[in-house]
N, C-alpha and C positions, 0 to 999 in steps of 0.2 A: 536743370537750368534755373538758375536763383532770379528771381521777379528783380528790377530796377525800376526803381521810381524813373517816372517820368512828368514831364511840367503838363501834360498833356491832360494827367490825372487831377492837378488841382483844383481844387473849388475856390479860390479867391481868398481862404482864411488861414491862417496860420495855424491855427490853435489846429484845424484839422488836417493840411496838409500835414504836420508834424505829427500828427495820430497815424495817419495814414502811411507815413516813411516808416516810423516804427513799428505796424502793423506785416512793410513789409519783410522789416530785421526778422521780428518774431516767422514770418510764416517760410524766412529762408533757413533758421536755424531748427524750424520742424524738417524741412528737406533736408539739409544736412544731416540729422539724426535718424532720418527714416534712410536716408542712402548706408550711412556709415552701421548701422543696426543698433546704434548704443539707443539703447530703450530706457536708461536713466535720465540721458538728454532729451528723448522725444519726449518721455509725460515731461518732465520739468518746463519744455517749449510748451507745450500744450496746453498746460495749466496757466503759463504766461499769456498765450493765445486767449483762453479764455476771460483772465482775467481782464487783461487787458482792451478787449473787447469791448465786454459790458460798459467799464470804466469811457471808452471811447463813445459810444454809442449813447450813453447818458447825456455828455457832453453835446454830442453832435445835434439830438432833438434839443438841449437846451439853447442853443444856437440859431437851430431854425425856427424857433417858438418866436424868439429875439429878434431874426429877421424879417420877421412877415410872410415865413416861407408856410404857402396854405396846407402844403399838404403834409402838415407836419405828423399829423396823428397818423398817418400812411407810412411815412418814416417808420414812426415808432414800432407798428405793426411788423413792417419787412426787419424790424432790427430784431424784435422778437423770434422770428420764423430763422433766421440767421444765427442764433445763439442755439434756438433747435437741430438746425441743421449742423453745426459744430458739436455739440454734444453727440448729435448722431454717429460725426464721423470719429471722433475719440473713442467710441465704443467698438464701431469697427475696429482702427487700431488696436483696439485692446485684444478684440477674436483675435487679432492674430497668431498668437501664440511665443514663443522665444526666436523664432526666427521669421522673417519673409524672406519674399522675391523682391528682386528690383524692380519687375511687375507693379507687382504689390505697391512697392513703395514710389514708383511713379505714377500709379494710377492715384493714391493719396496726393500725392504732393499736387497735382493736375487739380484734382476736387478742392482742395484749399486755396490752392495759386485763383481760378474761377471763384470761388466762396468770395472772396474780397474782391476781385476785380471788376465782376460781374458787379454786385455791388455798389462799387465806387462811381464804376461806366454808367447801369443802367438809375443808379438811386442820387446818387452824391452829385453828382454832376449837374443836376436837377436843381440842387441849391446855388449855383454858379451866377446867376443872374441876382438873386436876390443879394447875394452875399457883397457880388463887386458894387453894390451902391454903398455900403460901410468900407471903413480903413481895414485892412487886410489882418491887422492885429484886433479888432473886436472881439470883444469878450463878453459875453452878458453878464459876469460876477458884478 
């Protein structure tokens, strides 16, 4: 079952809600690849995942630095432990071998769909106060 943004997820800002939608393209086209078994599509997503992670995550602490958000150095920390934890589960992936189970590949897709959501829920959301006192399109560039 492929993740749907929902309004319920936003933090007040653009720049990251729109991280976040495409965050959750990327983590349904790993589902898709992990269901369907093409293993050229899953690293290709996952390498996208990654990238586009970090790239997200940079963004996101520069933002909260910008809002006044205190606990940003905390941010940065659980973004760190989250990029570990992603590396982590790629490697799994990788044990797997030329085939899995749908097992398999829902139990993956469950630890990614949580990897972000948990995330967004317990971390992101946290910036929501600080964020609605600026224009929704703020950017600290």
């Amino acid at each position: 079952m492929s993740l749907v943004w929902r309004e319920q997820l936003s933090v007040a800002n653009d720049i990251i809600d729109t991280d976040h939608k495409r965050l959750i393209d990327i983590l349904n086209q790993v589902e898709r690849s992990l269901n369907s078994k093409n293993r050229k599509d899953l690293y290709l997503s996952l390498y996208s995942l990654s990238e586009y992670s970090v790239k997200h995550f940079a963004m996101e602490e520069k933002i909260a630095r910008a809002a006044g958000y205190p606990e940003a150095s905390r941010l940065s920390e659980s973004h760190e432990l989250l990029v570990k934890q992603l590396d982590q589960v790629k490697l799994e992936i990788e044990k797997m071998g030329a085939e899995w189970s749908a097992v398999a590949a829902e139990q993956f897709s469950g630890l990614l769909r949580n990897w972000l959501i948990d995330h967004v829920i317990k971390e992101d959301l946290l910036l929501k106060p600080f964020l609605k006192k600026l224009p929704a399109s703020f950017s600290p560039a």
